[in-house]
C-alpha positions in Angstrom: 0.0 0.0 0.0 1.2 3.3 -0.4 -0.6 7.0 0.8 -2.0 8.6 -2.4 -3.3 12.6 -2.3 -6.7 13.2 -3.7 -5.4 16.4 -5.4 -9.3 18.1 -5.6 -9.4 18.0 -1.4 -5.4 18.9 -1.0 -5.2 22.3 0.6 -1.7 23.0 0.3 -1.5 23.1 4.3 1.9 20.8 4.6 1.2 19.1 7.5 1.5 15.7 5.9 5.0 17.0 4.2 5.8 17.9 8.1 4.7 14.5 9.6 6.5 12.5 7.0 8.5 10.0 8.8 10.1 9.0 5.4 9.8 12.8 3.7 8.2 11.0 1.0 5.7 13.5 0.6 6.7 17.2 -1.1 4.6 20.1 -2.6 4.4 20.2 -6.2 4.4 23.8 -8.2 0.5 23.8 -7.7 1.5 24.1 -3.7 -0.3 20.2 -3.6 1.3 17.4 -2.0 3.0 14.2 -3.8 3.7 11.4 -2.8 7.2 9.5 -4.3 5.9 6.0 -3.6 9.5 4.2 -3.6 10.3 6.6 -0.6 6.3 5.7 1.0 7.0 3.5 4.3 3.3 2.8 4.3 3.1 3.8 7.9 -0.4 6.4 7.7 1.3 9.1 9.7 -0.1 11.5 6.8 -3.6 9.8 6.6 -3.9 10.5 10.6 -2.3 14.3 10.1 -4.3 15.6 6.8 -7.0 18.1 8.3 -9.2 17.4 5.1 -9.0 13.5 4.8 -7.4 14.1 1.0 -5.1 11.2 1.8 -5.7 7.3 1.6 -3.7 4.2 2.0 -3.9 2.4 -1.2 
């Protein structure tokens, strides 16, 4: 599984780029976060921290 960013609920906020255990998660030019799934340790740490729910495990 790996944490994938619904890009229409992503706020730009960073808190999942700051909770990150892996820092597999950066903000694009768009200020929205991706998510470099080779770096993802599949852990949820963003899914628990992203104030809109626009992150899932998948």
């Amino acid at each position: 599984m790996v944490a994938v960013i619904n890009r229409d609920e992503c706020v730009g906020c960073g808190t999942c780029v700051d909770d990150c255990p892996s820092e597999a998660i950066v903000m694009d030019g768009d200020n929205i976060a991706v998510v470099d799934a080779d770096e993802c340790l599949d852990c949820g740490a963003c899914v628990d921290s992203c104030p809109t729910d626009a992150i899932t495990m998948e």
